[in-house]
C-alpha positions in Angstrom: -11.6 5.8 -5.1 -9.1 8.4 -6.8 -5.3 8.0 -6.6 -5.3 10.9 -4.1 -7.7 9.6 -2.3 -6.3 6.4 -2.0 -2.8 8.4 -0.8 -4.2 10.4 1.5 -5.7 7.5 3.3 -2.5 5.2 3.2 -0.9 8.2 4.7 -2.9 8.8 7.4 -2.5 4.8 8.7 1.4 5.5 8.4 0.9 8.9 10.3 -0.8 7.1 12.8 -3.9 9.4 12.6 -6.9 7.4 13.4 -9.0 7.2 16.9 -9.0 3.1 17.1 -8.0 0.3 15.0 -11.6 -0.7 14.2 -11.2 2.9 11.8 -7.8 1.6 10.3 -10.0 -1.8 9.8 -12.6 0.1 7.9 -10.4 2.7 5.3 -8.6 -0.9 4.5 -11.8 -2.4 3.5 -12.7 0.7 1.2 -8.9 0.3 0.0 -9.5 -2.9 -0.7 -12.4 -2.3 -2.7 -12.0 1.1 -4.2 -8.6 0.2 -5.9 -8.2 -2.2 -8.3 -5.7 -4.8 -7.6 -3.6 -3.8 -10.6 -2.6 -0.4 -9.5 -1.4 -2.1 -6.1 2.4 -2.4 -6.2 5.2 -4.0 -3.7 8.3 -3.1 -3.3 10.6 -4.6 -5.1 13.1 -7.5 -3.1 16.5 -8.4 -4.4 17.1 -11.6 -5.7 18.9 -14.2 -3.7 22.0 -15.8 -5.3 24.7 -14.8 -7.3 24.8 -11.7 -8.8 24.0 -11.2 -12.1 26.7 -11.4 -15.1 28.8 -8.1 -16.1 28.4 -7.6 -20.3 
């Protein structure tokens, strides 16, 4: 699966724009297999704790 591909169909979940959850079940299946795990990324969470130390 290309990038675009890949894009397209992540945006189409967040848009909402599938017919019935079993079709949302299926393009995360072909997600899962058409893109290799290291070009998945999460967002990135802050730390907890202190801040860290001003140079």
């Amino acid at each position: 699966m290309s990038r675009a591909d890949a894009v397209a169909l992540v945006q189409r979940i967040l848009d909402a724009d599938y017919a019935s959850d079993d079709e949302v079940d299926g393009w995360l299946d072909s997600l899962d297999t058409g893109v290799p795990v290291r070009h998945l990324t999460a967002p990135r969470r802050p730390r907890l704790g202190r801040p860290p130390a001003r140079r």
